[in-house]
TORZA-868665 format. One record per residue (C-alpha): residue number from 0; residue in three letters; chain; x, y, z. Coordinates in steps of 0.5 Angstrom, whole numbers, always signed. Each point is the difference from the previous one (the first is absolute). Layout:
# TORZA-868665
[dofi NUM,"ALA","A",[X,Y,Z]]
...
This chain:
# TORZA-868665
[dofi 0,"UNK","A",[+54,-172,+66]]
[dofi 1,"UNK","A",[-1,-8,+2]]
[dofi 2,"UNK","A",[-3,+2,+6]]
[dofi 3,"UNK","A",[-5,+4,-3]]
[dofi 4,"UNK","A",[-1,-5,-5]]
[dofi 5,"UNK","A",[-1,-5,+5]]
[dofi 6,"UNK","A",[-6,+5,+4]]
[dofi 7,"UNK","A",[-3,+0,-8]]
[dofi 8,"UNK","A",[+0,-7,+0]]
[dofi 9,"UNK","A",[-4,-1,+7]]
[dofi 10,"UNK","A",[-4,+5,-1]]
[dofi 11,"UNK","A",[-2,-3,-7]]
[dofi 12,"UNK","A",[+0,-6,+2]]
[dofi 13,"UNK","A",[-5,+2,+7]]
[dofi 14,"UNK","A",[-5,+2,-4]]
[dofi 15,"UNK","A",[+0,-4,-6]]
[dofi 16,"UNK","A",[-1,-7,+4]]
[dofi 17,"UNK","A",[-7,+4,+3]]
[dofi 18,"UNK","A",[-7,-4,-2]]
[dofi 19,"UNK","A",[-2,+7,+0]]
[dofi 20,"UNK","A",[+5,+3,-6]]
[dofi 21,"UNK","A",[-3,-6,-5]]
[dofi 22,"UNK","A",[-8,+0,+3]]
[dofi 23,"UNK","A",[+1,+9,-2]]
[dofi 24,"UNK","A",[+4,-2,-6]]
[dofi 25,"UNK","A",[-6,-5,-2]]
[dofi 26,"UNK","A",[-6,+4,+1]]
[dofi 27,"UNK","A",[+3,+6,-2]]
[dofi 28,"UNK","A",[+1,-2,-8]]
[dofi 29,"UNK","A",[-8,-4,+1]]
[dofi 30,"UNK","A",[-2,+6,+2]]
[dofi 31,"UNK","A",[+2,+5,-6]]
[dofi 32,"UNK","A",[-3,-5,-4]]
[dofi 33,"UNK","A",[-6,-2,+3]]
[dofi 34,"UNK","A",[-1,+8,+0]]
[dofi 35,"UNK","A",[+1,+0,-8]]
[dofi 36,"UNK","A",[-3,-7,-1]]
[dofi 37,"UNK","A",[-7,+2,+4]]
[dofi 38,"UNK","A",[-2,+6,-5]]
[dofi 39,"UNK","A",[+1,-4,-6]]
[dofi 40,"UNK","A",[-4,-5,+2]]
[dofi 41,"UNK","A",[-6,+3,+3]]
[dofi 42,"UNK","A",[+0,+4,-6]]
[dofi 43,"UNK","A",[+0,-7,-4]]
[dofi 44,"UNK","A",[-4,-3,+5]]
[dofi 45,"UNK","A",[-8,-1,-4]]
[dofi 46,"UNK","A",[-5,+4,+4]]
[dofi 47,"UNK","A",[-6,-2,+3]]
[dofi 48,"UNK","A",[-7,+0,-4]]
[dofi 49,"UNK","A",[-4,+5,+3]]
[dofi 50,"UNK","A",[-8,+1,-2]]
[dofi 51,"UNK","A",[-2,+7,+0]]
[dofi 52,"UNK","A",[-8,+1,-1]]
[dofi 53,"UNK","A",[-2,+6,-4]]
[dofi 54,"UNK","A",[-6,+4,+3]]
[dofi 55,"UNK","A",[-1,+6,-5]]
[dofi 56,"UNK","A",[-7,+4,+1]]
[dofi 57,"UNK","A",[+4,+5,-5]]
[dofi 58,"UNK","A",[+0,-5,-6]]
[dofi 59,"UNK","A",[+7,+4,-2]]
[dofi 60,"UNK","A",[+4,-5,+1]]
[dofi 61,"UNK","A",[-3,-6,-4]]
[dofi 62,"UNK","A",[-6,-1,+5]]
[dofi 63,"UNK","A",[-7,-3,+0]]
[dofi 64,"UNK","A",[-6,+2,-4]]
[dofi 65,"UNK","A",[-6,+0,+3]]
[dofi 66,"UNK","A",[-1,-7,-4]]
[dofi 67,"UNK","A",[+5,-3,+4]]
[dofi 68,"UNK","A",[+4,+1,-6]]
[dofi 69,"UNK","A",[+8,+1,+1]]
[dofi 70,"UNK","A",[+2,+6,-6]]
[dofi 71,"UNK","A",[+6,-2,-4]]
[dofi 72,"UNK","A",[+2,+7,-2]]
[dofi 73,"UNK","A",[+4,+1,+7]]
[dofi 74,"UNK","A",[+2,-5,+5]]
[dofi 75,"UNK","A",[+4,-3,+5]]
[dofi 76,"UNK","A",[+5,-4,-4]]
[dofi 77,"UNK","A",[+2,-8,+4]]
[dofi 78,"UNK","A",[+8,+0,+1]]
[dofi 79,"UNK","A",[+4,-7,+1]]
[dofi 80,"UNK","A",[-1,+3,+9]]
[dofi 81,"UNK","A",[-6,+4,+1]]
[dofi 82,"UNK","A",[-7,-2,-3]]
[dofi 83,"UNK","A",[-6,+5,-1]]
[dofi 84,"UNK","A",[-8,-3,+1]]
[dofi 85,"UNK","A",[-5,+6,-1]]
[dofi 86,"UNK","A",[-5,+0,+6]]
[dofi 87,"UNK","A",[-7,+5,-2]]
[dofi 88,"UNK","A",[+0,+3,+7]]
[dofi 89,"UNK","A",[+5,+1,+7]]
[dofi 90,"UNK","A",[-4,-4,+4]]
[dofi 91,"UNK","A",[-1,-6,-5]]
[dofi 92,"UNK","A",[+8,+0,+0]]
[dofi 93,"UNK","A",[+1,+1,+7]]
[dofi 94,"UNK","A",[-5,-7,+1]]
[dofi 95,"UNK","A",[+5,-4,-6]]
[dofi 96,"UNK","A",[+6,+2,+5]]
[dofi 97,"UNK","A",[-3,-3,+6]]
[dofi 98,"UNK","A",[-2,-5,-4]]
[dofi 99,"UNK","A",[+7,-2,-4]]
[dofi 100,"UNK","A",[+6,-1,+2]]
[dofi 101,"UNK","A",[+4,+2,-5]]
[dofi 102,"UNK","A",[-3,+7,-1]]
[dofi 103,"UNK","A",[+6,+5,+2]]
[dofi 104,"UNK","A",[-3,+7,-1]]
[dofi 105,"UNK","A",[-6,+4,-2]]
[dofi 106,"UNK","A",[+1,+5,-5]]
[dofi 107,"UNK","A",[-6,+6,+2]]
[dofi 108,"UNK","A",[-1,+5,-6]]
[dofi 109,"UNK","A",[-6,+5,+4]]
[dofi 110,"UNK","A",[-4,+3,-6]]
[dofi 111,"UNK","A",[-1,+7,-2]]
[dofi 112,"UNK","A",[-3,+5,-4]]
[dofi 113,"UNK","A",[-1,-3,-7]]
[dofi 114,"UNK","A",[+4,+5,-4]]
[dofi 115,"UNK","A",[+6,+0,+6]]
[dofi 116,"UNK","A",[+6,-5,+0]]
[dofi 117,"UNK","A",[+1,-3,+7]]
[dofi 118,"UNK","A",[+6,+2,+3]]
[dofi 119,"UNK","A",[+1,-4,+6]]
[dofi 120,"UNK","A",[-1,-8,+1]]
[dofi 121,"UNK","A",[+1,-4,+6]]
[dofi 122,"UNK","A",[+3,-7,+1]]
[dofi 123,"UNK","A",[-3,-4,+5]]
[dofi 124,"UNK","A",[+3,-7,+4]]
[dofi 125,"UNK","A",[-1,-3,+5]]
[dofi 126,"UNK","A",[+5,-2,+7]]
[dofi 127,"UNK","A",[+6,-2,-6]]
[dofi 128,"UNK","A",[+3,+7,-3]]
[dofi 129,"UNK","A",[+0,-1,-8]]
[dofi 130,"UNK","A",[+6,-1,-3]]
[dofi 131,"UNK","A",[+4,+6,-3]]
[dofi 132,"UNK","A",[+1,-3,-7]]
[dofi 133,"UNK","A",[-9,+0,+1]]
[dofi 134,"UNK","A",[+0,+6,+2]]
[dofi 135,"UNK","A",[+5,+3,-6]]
[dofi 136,"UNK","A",[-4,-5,-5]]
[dofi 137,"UNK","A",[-7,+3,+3]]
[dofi 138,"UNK","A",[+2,+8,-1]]
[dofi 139,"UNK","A",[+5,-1,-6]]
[dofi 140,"UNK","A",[-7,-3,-4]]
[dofi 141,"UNK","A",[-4,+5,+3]]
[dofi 142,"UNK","A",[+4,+6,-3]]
[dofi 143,"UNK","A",[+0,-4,-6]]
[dofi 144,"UNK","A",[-7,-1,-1]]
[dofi 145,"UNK","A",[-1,+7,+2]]
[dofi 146,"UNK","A",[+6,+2,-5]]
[dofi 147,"UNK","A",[-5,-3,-6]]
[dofi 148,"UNK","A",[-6,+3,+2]]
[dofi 149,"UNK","A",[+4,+7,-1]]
[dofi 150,"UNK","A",[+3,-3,-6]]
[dofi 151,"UNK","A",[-7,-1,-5]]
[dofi 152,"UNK","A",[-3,+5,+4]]
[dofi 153,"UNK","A",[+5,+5,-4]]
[dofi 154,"UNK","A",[+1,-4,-6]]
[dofi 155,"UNK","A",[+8,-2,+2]]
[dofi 156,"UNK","A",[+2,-7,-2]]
[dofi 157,"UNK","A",[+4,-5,+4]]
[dofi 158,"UNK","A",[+6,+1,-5]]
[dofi 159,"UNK","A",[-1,+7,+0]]
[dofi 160,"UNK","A",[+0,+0,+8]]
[dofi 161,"UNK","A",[+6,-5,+0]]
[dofi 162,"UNK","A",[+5,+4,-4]]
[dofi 163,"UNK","A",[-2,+7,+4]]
[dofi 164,"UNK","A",[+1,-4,+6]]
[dofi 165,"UNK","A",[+6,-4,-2]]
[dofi 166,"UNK","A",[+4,+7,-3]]
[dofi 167,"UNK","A",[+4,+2,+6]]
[dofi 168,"UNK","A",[+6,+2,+3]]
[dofi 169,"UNK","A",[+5,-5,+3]]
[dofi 170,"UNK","A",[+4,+4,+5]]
[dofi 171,"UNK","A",[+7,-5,+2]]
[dofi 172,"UNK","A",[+7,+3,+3]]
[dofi 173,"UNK","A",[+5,-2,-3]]
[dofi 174,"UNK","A",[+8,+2,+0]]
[dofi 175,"UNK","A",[+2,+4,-5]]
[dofi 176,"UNK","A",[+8,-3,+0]]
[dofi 177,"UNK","A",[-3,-8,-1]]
[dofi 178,"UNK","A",[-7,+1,-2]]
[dofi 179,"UNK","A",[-3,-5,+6]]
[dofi 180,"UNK","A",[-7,+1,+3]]
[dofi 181,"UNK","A",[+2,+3,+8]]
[dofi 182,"UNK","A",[-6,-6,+2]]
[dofi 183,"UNK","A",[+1,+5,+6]]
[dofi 184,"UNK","A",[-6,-4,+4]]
[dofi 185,"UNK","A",[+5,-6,+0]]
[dofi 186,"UNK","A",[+7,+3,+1]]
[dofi 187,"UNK","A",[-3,+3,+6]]
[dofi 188,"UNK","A",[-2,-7,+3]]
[dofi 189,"UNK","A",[+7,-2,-2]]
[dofi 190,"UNK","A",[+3,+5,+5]]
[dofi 191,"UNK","A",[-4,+0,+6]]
[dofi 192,"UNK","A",[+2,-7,+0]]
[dofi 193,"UNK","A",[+8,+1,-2]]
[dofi 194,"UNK","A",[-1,+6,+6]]
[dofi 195,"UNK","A",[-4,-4,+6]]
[dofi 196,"UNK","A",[+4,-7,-3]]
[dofi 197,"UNK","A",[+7,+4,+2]]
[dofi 198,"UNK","A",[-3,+4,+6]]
[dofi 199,"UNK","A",[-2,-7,+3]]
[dofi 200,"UNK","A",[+7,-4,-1]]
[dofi 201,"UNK","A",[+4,+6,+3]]
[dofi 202,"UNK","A",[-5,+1,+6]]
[dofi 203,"UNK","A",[+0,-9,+0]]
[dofi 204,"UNK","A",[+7,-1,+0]]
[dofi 205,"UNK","A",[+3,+6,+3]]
[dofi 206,"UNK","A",[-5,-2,+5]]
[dofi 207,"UNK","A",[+4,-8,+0]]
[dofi 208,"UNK","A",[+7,+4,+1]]
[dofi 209,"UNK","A",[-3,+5,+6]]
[dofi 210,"UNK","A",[-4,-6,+4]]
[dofi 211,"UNK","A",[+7,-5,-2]]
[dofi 212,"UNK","A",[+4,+6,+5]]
[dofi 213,"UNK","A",[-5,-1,+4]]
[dofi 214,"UNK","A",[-1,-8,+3]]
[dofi 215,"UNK","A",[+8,+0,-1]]
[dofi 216,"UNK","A",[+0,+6,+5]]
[dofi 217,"UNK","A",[-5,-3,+5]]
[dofi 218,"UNK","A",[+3,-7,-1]]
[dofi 219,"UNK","A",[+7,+2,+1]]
[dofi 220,"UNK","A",[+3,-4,-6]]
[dofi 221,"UNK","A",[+2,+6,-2]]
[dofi 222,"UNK","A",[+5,+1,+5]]
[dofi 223,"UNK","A",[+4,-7,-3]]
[dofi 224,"UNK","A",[-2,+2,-6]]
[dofi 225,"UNK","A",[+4,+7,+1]]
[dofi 226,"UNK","A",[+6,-4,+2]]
[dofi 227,"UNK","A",[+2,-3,-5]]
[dofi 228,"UNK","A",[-3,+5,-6]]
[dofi 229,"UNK","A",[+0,+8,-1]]
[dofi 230,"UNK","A",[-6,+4,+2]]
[dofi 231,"UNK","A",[+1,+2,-7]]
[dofi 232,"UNK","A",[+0,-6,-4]]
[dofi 233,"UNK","A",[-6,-3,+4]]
[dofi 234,"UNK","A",[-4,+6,-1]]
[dofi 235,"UNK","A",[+2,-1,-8]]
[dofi 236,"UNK","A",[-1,-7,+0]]
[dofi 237,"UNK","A",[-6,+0,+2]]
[dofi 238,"UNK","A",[-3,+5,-5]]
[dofi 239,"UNK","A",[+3,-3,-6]]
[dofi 240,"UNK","A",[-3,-7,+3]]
[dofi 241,"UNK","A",[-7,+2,+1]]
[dofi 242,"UNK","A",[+1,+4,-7]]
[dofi 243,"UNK","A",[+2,-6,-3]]
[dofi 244,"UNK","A",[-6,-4,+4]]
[dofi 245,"UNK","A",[-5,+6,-4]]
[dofi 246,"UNK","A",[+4,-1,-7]]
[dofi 247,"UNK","A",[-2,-7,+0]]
[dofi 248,"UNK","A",[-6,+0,+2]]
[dofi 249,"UNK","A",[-2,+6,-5]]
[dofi 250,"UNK","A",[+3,-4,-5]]
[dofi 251,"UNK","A",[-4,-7,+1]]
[dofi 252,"UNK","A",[-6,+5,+1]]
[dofi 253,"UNK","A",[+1,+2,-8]]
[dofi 254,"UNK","A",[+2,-6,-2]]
[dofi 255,"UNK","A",[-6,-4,+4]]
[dofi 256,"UNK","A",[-4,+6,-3]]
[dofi 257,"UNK","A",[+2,-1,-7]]
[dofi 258,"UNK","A",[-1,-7,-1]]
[dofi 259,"UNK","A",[-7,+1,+4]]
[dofi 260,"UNK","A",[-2,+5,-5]]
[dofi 261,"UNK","A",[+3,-3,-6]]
[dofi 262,"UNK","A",[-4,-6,+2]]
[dofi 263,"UNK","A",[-6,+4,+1]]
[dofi 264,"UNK","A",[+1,+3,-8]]
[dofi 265,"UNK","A",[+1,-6,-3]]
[dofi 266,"UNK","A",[-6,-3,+3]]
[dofi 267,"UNK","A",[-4,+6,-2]]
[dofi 268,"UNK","A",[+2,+2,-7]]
[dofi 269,"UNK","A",[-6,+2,-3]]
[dofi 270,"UNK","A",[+0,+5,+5]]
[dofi 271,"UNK","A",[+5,+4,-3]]
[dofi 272,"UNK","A",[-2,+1,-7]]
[dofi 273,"UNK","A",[-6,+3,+2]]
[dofi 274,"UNK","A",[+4,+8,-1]]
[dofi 275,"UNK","A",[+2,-2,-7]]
[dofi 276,"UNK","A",[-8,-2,-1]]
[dofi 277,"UNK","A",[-2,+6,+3]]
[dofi 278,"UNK","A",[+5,+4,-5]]
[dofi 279,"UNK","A",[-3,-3,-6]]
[dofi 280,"UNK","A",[-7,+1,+2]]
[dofi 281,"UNK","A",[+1,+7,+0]]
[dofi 282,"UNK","A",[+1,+0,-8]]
[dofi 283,"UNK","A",[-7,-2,+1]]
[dofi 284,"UNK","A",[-3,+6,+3]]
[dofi 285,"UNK","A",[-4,+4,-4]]
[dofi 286,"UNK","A",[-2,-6,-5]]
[dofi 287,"UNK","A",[-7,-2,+5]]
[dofi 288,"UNK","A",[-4,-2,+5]]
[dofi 289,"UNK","A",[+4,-7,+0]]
[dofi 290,"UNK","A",[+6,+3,+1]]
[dofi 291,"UNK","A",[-2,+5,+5]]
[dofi 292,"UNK","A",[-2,-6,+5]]
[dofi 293,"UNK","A",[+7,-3,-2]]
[dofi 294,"UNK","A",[+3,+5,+2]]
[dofi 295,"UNK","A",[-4,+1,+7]]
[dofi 296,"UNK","A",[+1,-7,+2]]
[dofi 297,"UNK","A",[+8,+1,-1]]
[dofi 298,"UNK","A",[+0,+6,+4]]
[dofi 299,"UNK","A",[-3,-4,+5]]
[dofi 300,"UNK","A",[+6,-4,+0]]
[dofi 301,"UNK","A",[+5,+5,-2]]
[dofi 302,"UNK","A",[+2,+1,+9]]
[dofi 303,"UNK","A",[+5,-6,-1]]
[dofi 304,"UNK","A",[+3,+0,-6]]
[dofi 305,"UNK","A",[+1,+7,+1]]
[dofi 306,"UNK","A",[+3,-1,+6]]
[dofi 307,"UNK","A",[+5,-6,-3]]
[dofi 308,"UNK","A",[+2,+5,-6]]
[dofi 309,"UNK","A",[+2,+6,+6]]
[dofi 310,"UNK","A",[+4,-5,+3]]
[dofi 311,"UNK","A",[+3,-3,-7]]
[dofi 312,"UNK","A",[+2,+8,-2]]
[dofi 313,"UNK","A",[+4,+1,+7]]
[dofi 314,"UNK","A",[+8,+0,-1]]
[dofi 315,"UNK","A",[+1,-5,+6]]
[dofi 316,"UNK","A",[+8,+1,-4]]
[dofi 317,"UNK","A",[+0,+6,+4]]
[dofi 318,"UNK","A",[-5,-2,+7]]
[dofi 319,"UNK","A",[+4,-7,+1]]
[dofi 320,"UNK","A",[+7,+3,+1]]
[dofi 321,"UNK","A",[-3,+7,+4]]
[dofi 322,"UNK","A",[-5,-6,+4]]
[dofi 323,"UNK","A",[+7,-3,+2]]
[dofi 324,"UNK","A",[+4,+5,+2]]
[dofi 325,"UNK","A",[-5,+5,+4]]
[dofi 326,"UNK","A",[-2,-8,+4]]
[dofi 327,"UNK","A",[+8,-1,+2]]
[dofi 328,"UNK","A",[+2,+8,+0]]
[dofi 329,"UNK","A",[-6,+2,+4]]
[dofi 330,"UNK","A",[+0,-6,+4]]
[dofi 331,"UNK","A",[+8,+1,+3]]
[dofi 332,"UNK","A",[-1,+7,+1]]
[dofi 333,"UNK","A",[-6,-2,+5]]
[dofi 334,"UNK","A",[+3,-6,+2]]
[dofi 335,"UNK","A",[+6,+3,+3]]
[dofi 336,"UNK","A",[-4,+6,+4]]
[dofi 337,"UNK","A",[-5,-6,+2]]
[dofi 338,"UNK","A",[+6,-4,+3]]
[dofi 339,"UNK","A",[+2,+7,+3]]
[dofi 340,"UNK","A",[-7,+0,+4]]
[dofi 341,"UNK","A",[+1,-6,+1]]
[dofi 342,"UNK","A",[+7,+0,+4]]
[dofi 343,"UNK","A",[-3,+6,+3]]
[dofi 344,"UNK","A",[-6,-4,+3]]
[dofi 345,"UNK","A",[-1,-4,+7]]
[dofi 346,"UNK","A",[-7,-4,-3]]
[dofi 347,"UNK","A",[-5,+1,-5]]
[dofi 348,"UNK","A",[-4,+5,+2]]
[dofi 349,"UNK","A",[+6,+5,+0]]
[dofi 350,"UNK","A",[+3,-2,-6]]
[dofi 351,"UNK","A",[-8,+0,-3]]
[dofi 352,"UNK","A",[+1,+8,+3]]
[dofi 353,"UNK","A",[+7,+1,-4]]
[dofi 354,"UNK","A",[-3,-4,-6]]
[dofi 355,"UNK","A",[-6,+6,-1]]
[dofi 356,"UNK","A",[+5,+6,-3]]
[dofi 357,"UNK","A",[+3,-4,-4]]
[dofi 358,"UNK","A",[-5,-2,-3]]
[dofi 359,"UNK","A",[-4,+7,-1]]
[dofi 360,"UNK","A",[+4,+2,-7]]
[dofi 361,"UNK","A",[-3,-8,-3]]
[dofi 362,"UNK","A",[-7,+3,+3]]
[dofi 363,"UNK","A",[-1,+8,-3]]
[dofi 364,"UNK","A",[+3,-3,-7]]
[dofi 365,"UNK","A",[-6,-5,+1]]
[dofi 366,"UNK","A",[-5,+6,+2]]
[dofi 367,"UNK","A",[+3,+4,-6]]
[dofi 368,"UNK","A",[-2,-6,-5]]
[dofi 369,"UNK","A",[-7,+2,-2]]
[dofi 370,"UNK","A",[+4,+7,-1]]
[dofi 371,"UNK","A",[+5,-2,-4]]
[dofi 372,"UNK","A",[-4,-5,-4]]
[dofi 373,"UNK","A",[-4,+6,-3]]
[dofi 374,"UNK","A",[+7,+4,-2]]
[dofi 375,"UNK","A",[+6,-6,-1]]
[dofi 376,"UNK","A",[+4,+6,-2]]
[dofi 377,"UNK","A",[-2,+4,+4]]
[dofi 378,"UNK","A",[+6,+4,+5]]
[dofi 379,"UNK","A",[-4,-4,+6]]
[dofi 380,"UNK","A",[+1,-6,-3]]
[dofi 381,"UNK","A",[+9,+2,-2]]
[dofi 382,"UNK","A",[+0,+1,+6]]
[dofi 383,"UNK","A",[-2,-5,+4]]
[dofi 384,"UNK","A",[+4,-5,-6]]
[dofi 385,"UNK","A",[+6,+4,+1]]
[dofi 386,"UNK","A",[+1,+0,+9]]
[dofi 387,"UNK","A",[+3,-7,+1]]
[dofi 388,"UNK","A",[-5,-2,+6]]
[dofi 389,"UNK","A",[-6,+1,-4]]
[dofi 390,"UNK","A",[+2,-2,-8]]
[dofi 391,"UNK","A",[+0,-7,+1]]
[dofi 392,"UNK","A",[-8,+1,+1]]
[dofi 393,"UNK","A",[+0,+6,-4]]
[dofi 394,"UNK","A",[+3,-2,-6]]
[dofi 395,"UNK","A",[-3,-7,-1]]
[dofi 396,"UNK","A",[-7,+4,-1]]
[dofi 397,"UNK","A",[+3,+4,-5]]
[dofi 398,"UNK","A",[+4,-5,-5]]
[dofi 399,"UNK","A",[-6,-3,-2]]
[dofi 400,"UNK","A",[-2,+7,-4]]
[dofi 401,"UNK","A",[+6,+1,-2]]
[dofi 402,"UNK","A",[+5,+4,+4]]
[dofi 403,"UNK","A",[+7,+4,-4]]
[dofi 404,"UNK","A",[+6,-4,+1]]
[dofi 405,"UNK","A",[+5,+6,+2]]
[dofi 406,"UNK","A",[-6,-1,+6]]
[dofi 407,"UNK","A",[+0,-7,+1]]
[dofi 408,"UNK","A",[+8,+1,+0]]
[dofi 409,"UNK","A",[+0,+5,+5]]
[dofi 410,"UNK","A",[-5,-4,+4]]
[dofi 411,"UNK","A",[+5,-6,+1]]
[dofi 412,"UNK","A",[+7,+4,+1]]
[dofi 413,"UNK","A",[-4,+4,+6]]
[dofi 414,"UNK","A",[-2,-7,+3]]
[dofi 415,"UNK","A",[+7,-3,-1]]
[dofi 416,"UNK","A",[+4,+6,+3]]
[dofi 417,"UNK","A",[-5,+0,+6]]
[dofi 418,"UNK","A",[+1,-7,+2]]
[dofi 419,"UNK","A",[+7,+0,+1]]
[dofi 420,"UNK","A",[-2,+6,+4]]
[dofi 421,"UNK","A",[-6,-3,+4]]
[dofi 422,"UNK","A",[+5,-6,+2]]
[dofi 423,"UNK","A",[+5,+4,+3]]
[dofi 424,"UNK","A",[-4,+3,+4]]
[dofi 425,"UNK","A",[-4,-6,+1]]
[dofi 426,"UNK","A",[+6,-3,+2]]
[dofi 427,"UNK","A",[+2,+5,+5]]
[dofi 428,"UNK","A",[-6,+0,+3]]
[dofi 429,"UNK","A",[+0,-8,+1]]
[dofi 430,"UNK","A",[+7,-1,+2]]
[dofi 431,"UNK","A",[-1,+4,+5]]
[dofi 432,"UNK","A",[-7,-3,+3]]
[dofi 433,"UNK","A",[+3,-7,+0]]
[dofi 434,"UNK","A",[+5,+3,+3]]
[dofi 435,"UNK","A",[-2,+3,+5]]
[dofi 436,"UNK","A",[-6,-7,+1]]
[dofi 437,"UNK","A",[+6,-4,+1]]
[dofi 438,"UNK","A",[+3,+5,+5]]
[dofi 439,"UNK","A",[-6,+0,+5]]
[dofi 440,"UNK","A",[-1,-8,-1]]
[dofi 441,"UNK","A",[+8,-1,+3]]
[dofi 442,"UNK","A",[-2,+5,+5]]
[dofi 443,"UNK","A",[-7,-4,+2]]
[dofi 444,"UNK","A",[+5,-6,+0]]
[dofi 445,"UNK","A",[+5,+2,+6]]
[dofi 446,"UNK","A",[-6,+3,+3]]
């Protein structure tokens, strides 16, 4: 056991003392941060003011007169981002944007016959694409408009409109057992990234083992390192080593994240309070105009805090422990058949050759995840988180949905009986490749 031990604590320590361990285990937290940070800060960020000239030969749309006059019944209202001038023809307004810099686009309504609605609109610029909020703010007020025209035309009032249009059905998934919404969208993310997170690490340091068995084969260290040390305690000393080496920069990483992400919310508070606003603003729907804007401003919004409540809603009681023990479980089974294929190779180009059958089961349950994602309970999906070289994988894409616990506890009793088995076999097979190295390394020697 000392002696096992003692390949844990040089294999820990080898790695630990890297440069590249602590540059990975910086980058990685900053990176997972900036991922969440940058959205919430360009969805924050003010936008560009933007000019749109209006050239409407139809007058629907709050065009000009034949005096020059601009109507005041239905017309392009100014926001905070997009200004709307009016210009009488197309040519007049192709003439102001070579003349000034800040027109961004050309709103071109062509004109039909009198008794006829237009029915399509062309938005004109110039070497730069207009931005989309433009875009959406131009088709939004054309609809609008277009919407009002309708409206008198068959004698419906806006409040009238405004409760036909705000009577609706909302449709939410929820669990009949504890009444929380599925957030579906968000818990899917959250398994593909528990999935490749742990498809990485085993493929990463299980790697680590297999290119480790190979430099002390070529460098002949593992011949002195043989002497004094059992192949089987070397073997296990060194998966238990660079697992450790993985738990602690796994851990660092959360940590590091955490405080990040902490940090990014307690600078942006504000944000997290637009869900519940939106909620209040719901008890306003059927009562106007003003109301109605309201609530489409805090839908437009709404992406984010969405996202935060689905995260909020997900039992990571649950996720954290299974995350820990499929990442150990999962690692040591690999690790020690990548430590055979390891023992079983020259260099690197045949322990690459080895290494390509032990990773076919990570990669069919990766192929298979957008089947599973569409039934998480599915026989597909059982079945791959039940086989012990494709559960680790399998079943971290479906514990965010929520998966039985007779299931989960099979899962976990099937991968802890098979790595005993898979190291015995692992064992053999490096025992017996070291041995057989040691011998042809003596008789080169006498030669």
């Amino acid at each position: 056991m000392n002696k096992i031990l003692l390949v844990i604590r040089r294999e820990y320590m080898t790695r630990v003392r890297k440069p590249s361990f602590w540059l990975l285990t910086l980058l990685v937290p900053i990176m997972l941060a900036a991922l969440y940070a940058i959205p919430i800060y360009l969805a924050m960020k003010p936008l560009e003011k933007s000019v749109v000239l209006v050239a409407d030969e139809s007058g629907v749309f709050g065009g000009l007169d034949r005096d020059d006059t601009l109507r005041s019944d239905s017309h392009f209202a100014s926001t905070d981002n997009v200004t709307y001038r009016y210009a009488a023809t197309l040519d007049y307004a192709k003439r102001l944007m070579d003349n000034e810099k800040d027109v961004t686009a050309i709103l071109y309504v062509r004109h039909r016959a009198s008794d006829a609605l237009p029915t399509d609109a062309c938005l004109y610029y110039k070497s730069d694409l207009p931005p989309q909020q433009v875009r959406y703010d131009v088709d939004r007020q054309l609809q609008r408009i277009l919407r009002n025209r309708l409206l008198q035309a068959h004698g419906i009032s806006d409040d009238e409109y405004a409760l036909i249009s705000n009577t609706k059905i909302n449709l939410r998934t929820e669990d009949l057992e504890t009444g929380r919404e599925a957030f579906l969208d968000v818990k899917t993310g959250l398994g593909f990234i528990l999935s490749l997170l742990i498809y990485v690490v085993i493929f990463m340091f299980g790697s680590q083992v297999m290119r480790g068995v190979v430099e002390e084969k070529s460098s002949r260290i593992i011949e002195v390192i043989v002497c004094s040390v059992k192949p089987f305690q070397l073997m296990m000393g060194k998966v238990v080593g660079i697992a450790l080496v993985g738990l602690t920069q796994f851990l660092l990483w959360v940590l590091l994240t955490g405080i990040a992400l902490v940090g990014i919310q307690a600078t942006n508070s504000e944000l997290f309070q637009t869900a519940t606003q939106k909620h209040e603003l719901t008890e306003l729907a059927t009562k106007g105009n003003e109301a109605t804007l309201q609530m489409q401003q805090a839908d437009q919004m709404a992406d984010i805090p969405q996202l935060i409540e689905g995260i909020a809603s997900i039992d990571f009681g649950v996720i954290l422990p299974a995350f820990l023990f499929y990442f150990i479980f999962g690692y040591l089974l690999y690790a020690t058949l990548f430590a055979a294929a390891g023992a079983l190779s020259d260099n690197d180009t045949d322990s690459q050759l080895f290494s390509m059958p032990l990773t076919i089961p990570l990669l069919i349950t990766i192929l298979c995840m957008p089947a599973m994602v569409n039934a998480p309970s599915g026989t597909l999906s059982v079945v791959l988180s039940l086989i012990p070289f494709t559960s680790p994988v399998a079943m971290m894409l479906r514990v965010p949905f929520g998966v039985p616990l007779d299931q989960l506890y099979w899962s976990m009793a099937l991968l802890v009986v098979a790595f005993p088995l898979c190291t015995w076999l692992a064992a053999k097979l490096y025992r017996s490749s070291i041995l057989r190295f040691n011998r042809l390394s003596i008789r080169r020697k006498k030669r």
